[in-house]
Structures are given as C-alpha cells and as structure tokens.
N, C-alpha and C positions, 0 to 999 in steps of 0.2 A: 065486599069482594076480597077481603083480606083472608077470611078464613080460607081453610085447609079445606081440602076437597072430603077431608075425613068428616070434617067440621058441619060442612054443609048435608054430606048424609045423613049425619046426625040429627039436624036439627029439620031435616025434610020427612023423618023416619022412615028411610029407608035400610038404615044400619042401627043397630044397639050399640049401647057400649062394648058389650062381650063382646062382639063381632068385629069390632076396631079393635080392641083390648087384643086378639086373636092375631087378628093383620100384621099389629107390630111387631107382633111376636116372632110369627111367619118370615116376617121381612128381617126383622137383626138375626136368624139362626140361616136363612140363608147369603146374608154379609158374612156373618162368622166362617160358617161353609168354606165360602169362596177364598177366603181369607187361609181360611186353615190350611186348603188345598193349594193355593199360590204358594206357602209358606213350606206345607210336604217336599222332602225333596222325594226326586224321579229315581227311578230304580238304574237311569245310567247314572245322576248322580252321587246315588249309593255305589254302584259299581266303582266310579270313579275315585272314590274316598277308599275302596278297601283297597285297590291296586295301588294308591299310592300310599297306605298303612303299609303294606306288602312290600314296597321298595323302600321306604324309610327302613324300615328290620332288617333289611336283606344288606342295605346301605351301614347298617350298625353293626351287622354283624362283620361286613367285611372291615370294617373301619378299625374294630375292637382286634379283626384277625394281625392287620398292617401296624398295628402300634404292639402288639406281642411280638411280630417277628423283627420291628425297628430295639425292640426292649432286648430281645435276645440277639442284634447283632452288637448294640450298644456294652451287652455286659460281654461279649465273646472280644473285642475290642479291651476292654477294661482288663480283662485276664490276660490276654495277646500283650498290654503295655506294663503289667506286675510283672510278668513271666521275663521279660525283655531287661526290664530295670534290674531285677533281684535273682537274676538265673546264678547259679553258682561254674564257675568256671569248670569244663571239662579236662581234666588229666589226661597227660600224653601217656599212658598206660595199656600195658595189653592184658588187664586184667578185667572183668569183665563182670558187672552184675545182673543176673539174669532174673526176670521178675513175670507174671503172667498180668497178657494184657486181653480181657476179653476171653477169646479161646485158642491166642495164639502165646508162644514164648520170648518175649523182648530182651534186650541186653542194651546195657548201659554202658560205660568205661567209667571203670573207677580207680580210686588207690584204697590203701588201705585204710587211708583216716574215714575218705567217705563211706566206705562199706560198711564201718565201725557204727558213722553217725547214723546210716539208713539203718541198721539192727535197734541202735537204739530211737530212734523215731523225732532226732535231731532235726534232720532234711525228710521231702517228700518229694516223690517222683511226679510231675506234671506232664499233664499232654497236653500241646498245643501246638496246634497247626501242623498234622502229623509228625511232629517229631516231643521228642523226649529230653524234659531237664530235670536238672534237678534245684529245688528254692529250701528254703530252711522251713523250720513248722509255722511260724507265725505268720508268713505271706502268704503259707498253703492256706492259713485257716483263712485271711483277706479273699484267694481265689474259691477257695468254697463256701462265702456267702453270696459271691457272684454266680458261680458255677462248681459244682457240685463234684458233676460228671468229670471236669476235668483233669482230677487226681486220681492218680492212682493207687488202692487198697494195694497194701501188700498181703497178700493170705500164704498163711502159715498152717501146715497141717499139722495141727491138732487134735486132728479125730484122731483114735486111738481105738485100733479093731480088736477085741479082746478074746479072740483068735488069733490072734499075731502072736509067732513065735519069739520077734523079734521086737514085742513091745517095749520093753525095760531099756534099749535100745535107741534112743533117739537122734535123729543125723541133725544137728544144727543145720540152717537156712546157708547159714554165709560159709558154709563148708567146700574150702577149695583143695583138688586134688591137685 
C-alpha cells in the first residue's frame, strides 16, 4: 500500500510508462505556469512602477532645478560680499563718467585719477544690486569667475566707416568738454 497511485497503474496495466512519463510532465509545466503567472506582475502593477519612475524624474529634475537656483543665489551673495569688501571709494566730484549699460547710458562720479585708471583698465565698473561701483581688475576677475554678467564691458567705438569723412579723426572715450 505504499506505492504511488502512479505506481499501482503501472503495475495493474492500466498506464504505460509513456503515459506516467507524460503526466509528470503535464503536472511540473502546469506548477511552472502557475508559478510564472503568481510571479507576472499585473498591468496595474506595471502602471504603478511607471508612475512612480515618472515622479522620481519629475522629483530629479525639480531637485537639480532648486540646487541651481540655491548655486546662483550662493554666488550672487559671494559677489554682493567682494563688491562690499573692495568697492573703491566714490569722490565728491561733479565729474562724471558715462559708460553704456545694456541699452541705456549710466554715469558714475569720478576724479581724474579714477577716469585715468578706468581708460587704462586698472578698475572695472561692477553692477551689483542695482547700483554701480567701482573695484580694481584683480577682484573683477575674482567676481567674473563667480558671475560673469556682473561687469561691466566698456565698448569703445572702434568701427571705423570708411565713408567717414571724419575718420582720420578720432574723439577719445574720456573726452570732457
């Protein structure tokens, strides 16, 4: 009475080997089956894993956005405390150097030493926190590894229309009437 009910078909001939041999066979692809499909996940949750791939990225991209805009308040700070430290004193002067900011005309007060040092490109004119200083070159070049935008190019006209009757003529920058 021990044997397997396979066992005794067997040996009653009512089953062949093939026929058990078949059975097994039948019976471990339908464990498998069952198994594979336990193991399938469901289409919510697939849905589930993409919506939350979806907020992870969405989550990274805001995260990557708030540490650029904490990066550029950290350097606008950093410039804000050079500019503070190494500004050069303004002169009580009604002289006046006028410089282009954007697509407007700025003016500064100056003397004559500093007008002298901003031709030769001694000092640079800085913008910070809408207003206008002036620092020497070497803390311009410290605030333009931080920020770039915050100095101001001096442009010089240059061009030279070769139509100009009056080209052989050139009015220097620092020209006060």
């Amino acid at each position: 009475m021990s044997d397997s009910l396979r066992d005794q078909l067997l040996k009653a001939g009512l089953a062949t080997k093939k026929q058990a041999h078949r059975a097994d066979r039948d019976v471990h692809r339908d464990r498998q089956a069952k198994e594979h499909k336990r193991n399938a996940p469901s289409e919510q949750q697939l849905a589930a894993d993409k919506a939350q791939a979806a907020k992870a990225a969405r989550d990274q991209a805001l995260n990557r956005e708030r540490q650029a805009q904490a990066d550029a308040k950290a350097r606008a700070a950093q410039v804000r405390q050079l500019v503070d430290q190494y500004r050069l004193p303004k002169p009580d002067s009604d002289d006046y150097f006028n410089f282009i900011d954007g697509s407007k005309v700025r003016r500064i007060a100056v003397n004559a030493d500093l007008r002298a040092r901003l031709g030769r490109g001694d000092i640079v004119i800085v913008r910070c926190d809408g207003r206008y200083e002036l620092v020497s070159s070497d803390i311009a070049a410290r605030i333009a590894e931080r920020d770039a935008r915050a100095l101001v190019t001096l442009e010089s006209s240059t061009t030279i229309d070769e139509n100009d009757p009056y080209k052989d003529y050139i009015v220097p920058d620092d020209l006060t009437w």
